[in-house]
C-alpha positions, 0 to 999 in steps of 0.5 A, a space after each residue: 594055579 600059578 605054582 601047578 603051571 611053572 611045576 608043569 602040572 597044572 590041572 583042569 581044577 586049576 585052570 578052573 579055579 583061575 578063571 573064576 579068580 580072573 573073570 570075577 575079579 574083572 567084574 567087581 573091578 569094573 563094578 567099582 571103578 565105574 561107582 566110583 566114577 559117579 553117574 557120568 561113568 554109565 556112558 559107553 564108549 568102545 573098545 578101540 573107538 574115540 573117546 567119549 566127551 564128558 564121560 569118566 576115563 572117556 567112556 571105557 568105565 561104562 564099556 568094562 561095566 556092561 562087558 565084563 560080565 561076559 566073563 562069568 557066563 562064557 569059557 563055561 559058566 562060573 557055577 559049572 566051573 565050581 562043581 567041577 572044582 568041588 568034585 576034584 576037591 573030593 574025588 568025585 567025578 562030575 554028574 553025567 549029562 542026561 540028554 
C-alpha cells in the first residue's frame, strides 16, 4: 500500500489492506502493553484528562485497551474490508446487497 500511494495508485484494495494492518495492530498493541503491565493496567484514564494515580502509564494502557477495538469495527468492519480484498485479489466483483 505505501508503494501504490508514492506511485500514485493506490487502490480501494490498498487502502483496505492498510487499515487492517493498522487497526489490528493497535489492537494487539494495547493488548500487549496493558498484559504486560499487570492488573494495575485495566484502570482507565482518558485521552487528554490528568493522570491516573497508581495505574501503569497513568491510565492510558486501560484506556488504548478498551478503545482500540473501535478500529476493527468502524471505517467499515474489518471482515467487509477482507472480502473486498479477496474479491480484488481474484477479479471478483463483490456480492450485491439485497435490501
Amino acid at each position: 500500500p505505501v508503494a501504490e500511494a508514492a506511485a500514485g495508485r493506490r487502490t480501494a484494495a490498498s487502502a483496505s489492506v492498510a487499515k487492517l494492518v493498522l487497526t489490528e495492530y493497535a489492537q494487539r498493541l494495547a493488548q500487549f502493553a496493558t498484559e504486560v503491565a499487570g492488573p494495575a493496567a485495566t484502570i482507565a484514564g482518558t485521552l487528554f484528562g490528568p493522570a491516573v494515580p497508581g495505574a501503569p502509564g497513568g491510565g492510558r494502557f486501560g484506556y488504548e485497551y478498551l478503545f482500540r477495538f473501535d478500529g476493527t469495527v468502524s471505517v467499515g468492519a474489518s471482515e467487509i474490508h477482507r472480502d473486498g480484498i479477496a474479491a480484488a485479489a481474484l477479479g471478483l466483483r463483490p456480492p450485491r446487497s439485497r435490501s
